[in-house]
N, C-alpha and C positions, 0 to 999 in steps of 0.2 A: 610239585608246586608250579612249575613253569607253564605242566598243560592243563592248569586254572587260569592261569594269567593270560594265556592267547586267545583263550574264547573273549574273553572282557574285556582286551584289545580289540578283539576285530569287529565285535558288537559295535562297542562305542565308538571305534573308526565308521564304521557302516554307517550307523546313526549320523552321526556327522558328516559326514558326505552325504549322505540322502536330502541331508537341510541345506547345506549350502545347494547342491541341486535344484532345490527346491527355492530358494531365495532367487537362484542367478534365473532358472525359467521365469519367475515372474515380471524380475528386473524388466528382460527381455519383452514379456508378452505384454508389460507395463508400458515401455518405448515405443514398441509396435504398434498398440493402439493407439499415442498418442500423437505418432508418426502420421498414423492414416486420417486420422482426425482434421489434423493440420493440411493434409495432402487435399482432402476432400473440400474443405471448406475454402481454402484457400481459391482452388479451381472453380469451384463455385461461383465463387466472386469474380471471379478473370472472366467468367463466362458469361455471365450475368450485364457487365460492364460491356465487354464485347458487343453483347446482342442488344444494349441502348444504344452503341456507338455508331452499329448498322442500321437500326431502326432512323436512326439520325441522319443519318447518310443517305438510305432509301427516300425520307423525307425533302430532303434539300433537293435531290435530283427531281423529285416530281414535282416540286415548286416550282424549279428553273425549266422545268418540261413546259409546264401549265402556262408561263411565263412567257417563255418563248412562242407559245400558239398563240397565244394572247399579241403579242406584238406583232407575229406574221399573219393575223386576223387583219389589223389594224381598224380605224376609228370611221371606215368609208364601207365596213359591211354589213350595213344596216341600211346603207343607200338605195 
């Protein structure tokens, strides 16, 4: 009777651990994706922000460039 009983054990142990196995990788590959998701869009946006902040920046300088010529031209060089 015993070595009926350890097959039907170890089945249904096997069985059972295959699923929690299977539960805990998805858990995992669930986090992961949603990790990366977060990771990417996040950066996105940091970069994105970034590259108006420079755009901005590149802007202001060629104004106060343009600015500056303008005043060292001054208003007697058309004389």
């Amino acid at each position: 009777m015993r070595s009926k009983t350890l097959p039907r054990f170890l089945v249904l142990a096997t069985a059972v651990a295959a699923g929690v196995t299977v539960v805990m990788l998805s858990v995992f590959f669930i986090q992961y994706r949603w990790t990366t998701e977060e990771i990417t869009s996040t950066s996105s946006a940091q970069h994105q922000e970034f590259l108006a902040q420079s755009f901005e920046r590149r802007a202001r300088s060629d104004m106060h460039s343009l600015a500056d010529e303008i005043i060292a031209i001054g208003p007697d060089a058309g004389d």
